[in-house]
C-alpha positions as CSV (number, residue, x, y, z in Angstrom):
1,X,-44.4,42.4,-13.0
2,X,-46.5,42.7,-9.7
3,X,-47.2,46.3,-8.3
4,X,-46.4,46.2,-4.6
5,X,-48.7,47.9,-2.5
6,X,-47.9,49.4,0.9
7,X,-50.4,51.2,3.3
8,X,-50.1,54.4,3.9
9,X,-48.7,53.9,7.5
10,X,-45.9,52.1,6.5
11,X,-45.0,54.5,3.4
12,X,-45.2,57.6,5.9
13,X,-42.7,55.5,8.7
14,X,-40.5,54.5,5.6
15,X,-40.0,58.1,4.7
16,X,-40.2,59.4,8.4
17,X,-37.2,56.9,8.9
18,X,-35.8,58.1,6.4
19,X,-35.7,61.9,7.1
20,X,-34.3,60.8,10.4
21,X,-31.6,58.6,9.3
22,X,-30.3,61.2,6.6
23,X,-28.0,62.9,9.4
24,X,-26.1,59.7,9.9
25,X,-25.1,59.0,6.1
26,X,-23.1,61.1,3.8
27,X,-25.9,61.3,1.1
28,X,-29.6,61.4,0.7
29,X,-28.9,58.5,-1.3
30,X,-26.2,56.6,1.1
31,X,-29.0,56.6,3.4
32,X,-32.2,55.5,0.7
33,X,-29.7,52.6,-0.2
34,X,-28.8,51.5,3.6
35,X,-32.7,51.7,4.7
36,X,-34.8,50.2,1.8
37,X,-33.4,46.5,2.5
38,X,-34.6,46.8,5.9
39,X,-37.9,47.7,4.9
40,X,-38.5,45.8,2.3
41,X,-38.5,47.9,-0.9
42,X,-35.9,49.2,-3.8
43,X,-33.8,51.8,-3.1
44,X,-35.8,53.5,-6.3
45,X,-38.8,53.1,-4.8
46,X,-37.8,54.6,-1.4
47,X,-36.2,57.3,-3.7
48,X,-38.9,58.2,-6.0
49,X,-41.2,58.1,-2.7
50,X,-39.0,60.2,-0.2
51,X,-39.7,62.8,-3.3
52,X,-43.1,62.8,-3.2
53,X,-42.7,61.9,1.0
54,X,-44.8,59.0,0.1
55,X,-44.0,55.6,-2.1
C-alpha cells in the first residue's frame, strides 16, 4: 500500500474546510465523512489530520 502525499497547502485548506464546515453538520465526524470525498482522502485520514490540524 502506497502512502499518499499531500502538500502542505492543501492539508491546511482540507482542515481549514473543515473547521468551517463543522457548524453545518451535527458531528465533528458527520462533517470529516461529508468533506473527505470531495477532497480526495479517507474520512480517517481527514480525521486523524483535523487532530493534529494537519494530514
Amino acid at each position: 500500500m502506497t502512502k499518499l502525499k499531500y502538500t502542505p497547502e492543501i492539508r491546511e485548506r482540507a482542515v481549514q474546510l473543515l473547521i468551517e464546515s463543522e457548524k453545518d453538520y451535527p458531528s465533528t465526524w458527520a462533517a470529516i465523512t461529508a468533506i473527505a470525498p470531495k477532497i480526495g482522502c479517507t474520512p480517517e485520514t481527514l480525521m486523524c489530520g483535523s487532530k493534529n490540524r494537519r494530514f
